[in-house]
C-alpha positions in Angstrom: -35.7 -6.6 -3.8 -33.4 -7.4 -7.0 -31.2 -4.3 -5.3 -30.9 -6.0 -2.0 -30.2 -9.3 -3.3 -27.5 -7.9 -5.7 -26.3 -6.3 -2.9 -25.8 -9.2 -0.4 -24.4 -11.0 -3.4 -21.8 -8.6 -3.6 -20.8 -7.7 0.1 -21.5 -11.5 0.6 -23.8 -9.9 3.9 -27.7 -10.2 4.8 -29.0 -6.7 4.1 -30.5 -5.8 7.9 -30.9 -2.5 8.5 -30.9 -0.7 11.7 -32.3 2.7 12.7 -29.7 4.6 11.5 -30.2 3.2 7.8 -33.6 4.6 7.7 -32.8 8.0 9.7 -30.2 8.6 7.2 -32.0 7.9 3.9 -35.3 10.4 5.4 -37.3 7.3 4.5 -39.3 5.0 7.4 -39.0 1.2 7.8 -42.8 0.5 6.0 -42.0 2.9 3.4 -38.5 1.4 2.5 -40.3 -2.4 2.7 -43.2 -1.3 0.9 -41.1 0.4 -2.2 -38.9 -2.8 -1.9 -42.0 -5.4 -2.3 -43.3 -3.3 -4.8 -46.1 -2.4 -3.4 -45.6 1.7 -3.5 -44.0 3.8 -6.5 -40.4 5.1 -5.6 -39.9 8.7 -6.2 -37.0 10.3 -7.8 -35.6 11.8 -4.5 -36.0 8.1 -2.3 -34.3 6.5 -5.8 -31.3 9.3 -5.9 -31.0 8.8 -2.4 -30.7 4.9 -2.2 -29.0 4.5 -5.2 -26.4 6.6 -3.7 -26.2 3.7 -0.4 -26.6 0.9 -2.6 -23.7 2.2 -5.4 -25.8 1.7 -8.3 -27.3 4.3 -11.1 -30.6 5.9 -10.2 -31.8 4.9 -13.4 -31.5 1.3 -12.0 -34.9 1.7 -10.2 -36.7 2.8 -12.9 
């Protein structure tokens, strides 16, 4: 959540996700809310893969 957050800070936007978001990141909607809440582990592929959206270091999620 600290990623989104800095991220609407930034693009002054509300993070909302459509279909697409998910399709391309290979990752489903309750999998990308779940690793959000913290309620499931990221692996390394999901991090290199968001990291890449969101513009930050992969190491950022770990």
């Amino acid at each position: 959540m600290t990623t989104i957050n800095q991220w609407e800070s930034k693009t002054k936007l509300k993070f909302r996700p459509q279909k697409s978001f998910y399709k391309d990141l290979g990752i489903t909607r309750i999998r990308f809310w779940q690793i959000a809440k913290g309620e499931k582990i990221l692996s390394v592929e999901e991090a290199r893969t968001l990291s890449n959206y969101f513009q930050i270091s992969v190491s950022t999620f770990f």
